[in-house]
Structures are given as structure tokens and as C-alpha cells.
C-alpha positions in Angstrom: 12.6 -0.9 1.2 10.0 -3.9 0.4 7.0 -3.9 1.3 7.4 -6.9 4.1 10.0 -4.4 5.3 7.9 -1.5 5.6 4.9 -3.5 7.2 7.3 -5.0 9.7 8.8 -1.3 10.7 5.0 0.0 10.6 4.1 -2.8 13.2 7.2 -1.5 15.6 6.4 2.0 15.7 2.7 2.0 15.8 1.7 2.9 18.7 -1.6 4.0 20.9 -1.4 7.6 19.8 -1.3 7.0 16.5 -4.6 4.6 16.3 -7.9 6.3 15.1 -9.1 3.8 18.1 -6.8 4.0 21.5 -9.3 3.0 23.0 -9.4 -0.3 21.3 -5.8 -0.3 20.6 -3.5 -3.4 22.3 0.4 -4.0 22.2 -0.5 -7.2 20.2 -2.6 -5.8 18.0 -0.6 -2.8 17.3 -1.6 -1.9 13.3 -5.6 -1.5 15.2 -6.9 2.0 14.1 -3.9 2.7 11.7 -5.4 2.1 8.3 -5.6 6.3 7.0 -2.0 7.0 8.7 -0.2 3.6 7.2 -1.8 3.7 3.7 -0.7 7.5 3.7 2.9 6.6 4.4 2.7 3.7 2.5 2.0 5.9 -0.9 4.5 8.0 -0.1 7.3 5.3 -0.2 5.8 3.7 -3.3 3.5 5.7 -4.9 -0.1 4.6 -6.4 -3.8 5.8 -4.8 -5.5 5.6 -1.5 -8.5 3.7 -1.9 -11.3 3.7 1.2 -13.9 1.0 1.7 -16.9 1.6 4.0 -17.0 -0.4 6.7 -20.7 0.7 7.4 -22.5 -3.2 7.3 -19.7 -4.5 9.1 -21.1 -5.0 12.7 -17.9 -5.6 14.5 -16.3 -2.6 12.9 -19.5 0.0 11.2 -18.1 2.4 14.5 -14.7 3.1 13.0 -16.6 3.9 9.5 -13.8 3.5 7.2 -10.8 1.2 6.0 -8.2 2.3 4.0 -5.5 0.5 2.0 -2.8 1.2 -1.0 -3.2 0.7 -5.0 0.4 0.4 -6.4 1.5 2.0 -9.6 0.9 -1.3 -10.8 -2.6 -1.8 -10.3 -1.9 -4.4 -7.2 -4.0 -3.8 -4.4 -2.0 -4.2 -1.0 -3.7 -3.7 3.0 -0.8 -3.1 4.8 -2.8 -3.0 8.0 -4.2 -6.5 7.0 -3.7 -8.0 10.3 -6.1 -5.5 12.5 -9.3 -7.2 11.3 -9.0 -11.3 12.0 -12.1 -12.1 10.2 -12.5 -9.0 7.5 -10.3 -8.6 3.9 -10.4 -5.2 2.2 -11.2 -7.4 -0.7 -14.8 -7.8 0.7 -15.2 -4.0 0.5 -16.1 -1.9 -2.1 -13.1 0.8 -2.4 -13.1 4.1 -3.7 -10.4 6.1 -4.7 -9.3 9.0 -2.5 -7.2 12.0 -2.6 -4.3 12.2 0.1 -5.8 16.1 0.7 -9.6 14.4 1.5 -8.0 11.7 3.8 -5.9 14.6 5.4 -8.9 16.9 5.9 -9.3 15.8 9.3 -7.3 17.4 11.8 -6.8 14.4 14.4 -5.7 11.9 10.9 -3.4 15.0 10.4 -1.7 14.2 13.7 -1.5 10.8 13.8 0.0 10.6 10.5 2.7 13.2 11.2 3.4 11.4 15.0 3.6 8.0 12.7 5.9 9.5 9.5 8.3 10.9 12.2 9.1 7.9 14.4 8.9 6.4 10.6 12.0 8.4 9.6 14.0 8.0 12.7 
């Protein structure tokens, strides 16, 4: 699978249940809330870190705290959940590298990310 073909599958199965945010989750926005649970999967199908960026002096987004996104095996940085923040790039953030146990420490991300890897593999 590429990675276009992974982030177009993401966008079909993402759904409210799986957003950190249903409340601020919409059927054209669908990837809203999904950073942890994507970036998760995402390393799973091609291996590489999880790196986390604080979203902390971003007005418009400080409430949802964090932003996740993927560094490749090969050092390539890649935000498959791009499309969530119109007028924000993970490239403004400064990321840090986390373990998939810290991101999974959190029983709700826990759920989401199993509801998301299942529809994933049907």
C-alpha cells in the first residue's frame, strides 16, 4: 500500500467515534481529531516513530493539546492527517519523539485506535 493509498482509505473509514473531537468532527472534515489513531496505524504499515507537537500557542487548536504525525525509516516526515488543520503544518511545530506505549497510555486513544485498525483491516 502507498501512502496516498493509505490516506485515501484513512479518510473513508474515519469516522465520529474515532475522533479525539466528535464534537467538532464533520462528514467533510472527516481526518478532525484522528492524528494519535492515524499516525499509530500509520507506523504499523510502514514503520518509523511517532513524533508529537504541542499545539499549546495555537489558539484555534491549544484545546485539543496535541498533534501527532509519522517519521519514516527514512527520516521523511509525513502528516497523514494534514488536511484537519486548514491554516496549521506540523512543520510549524516543535515534535518530539514518542513511544507507541506513551501515546497508548490513554484508555479512550486505546479505543479509538482499535475501532479505527479494525474497520482498517476489513
Amino acid at each position: 500500500m502507498t501512502h496516498e493509498e493509505y490516506r485515501t482509505k484513512i479518510r473513508e473509514i474515519a469516522q465520529r467515534d474515532t475522533s479525539a473531537d466528535p464534537e467538532g468532527w464533520t462528514a467533510e472534515n472527516p481526518l478532525w481529531g484522528h492524528c494519535a489513531v492515524v499516525s499509530l496505524l500509520a507506523q504499523e504499515m510502514f514503520g518509523g516513530a511517532l513524533v508529537r507537537g504541542s499545539l499549546k500557542d495555537h489558539p484555534s487548536y491549544s484545546y485539543l493539546r496535541s498533534h501527532f504525525w509519522n517519521k519514516l525509516p527514512d527520516d521523511t516526515a509525513i502528516d497523514f492527517t494534514s488536511e484537519q488543520y486548514p491554516d496549521l503544518s506540523f512543520k510549524e511545530l516543535r515534535g518530539k519523539t514518542r513511544t507507541r506505549g506513551e501515546v497508548l497510555a490513554y484508555p479512550d486513544t486505546v479505543r479509538r485506535y482499535n475501532l479505527l485498525k479494525e474497520r482498517f483491516e476489513k
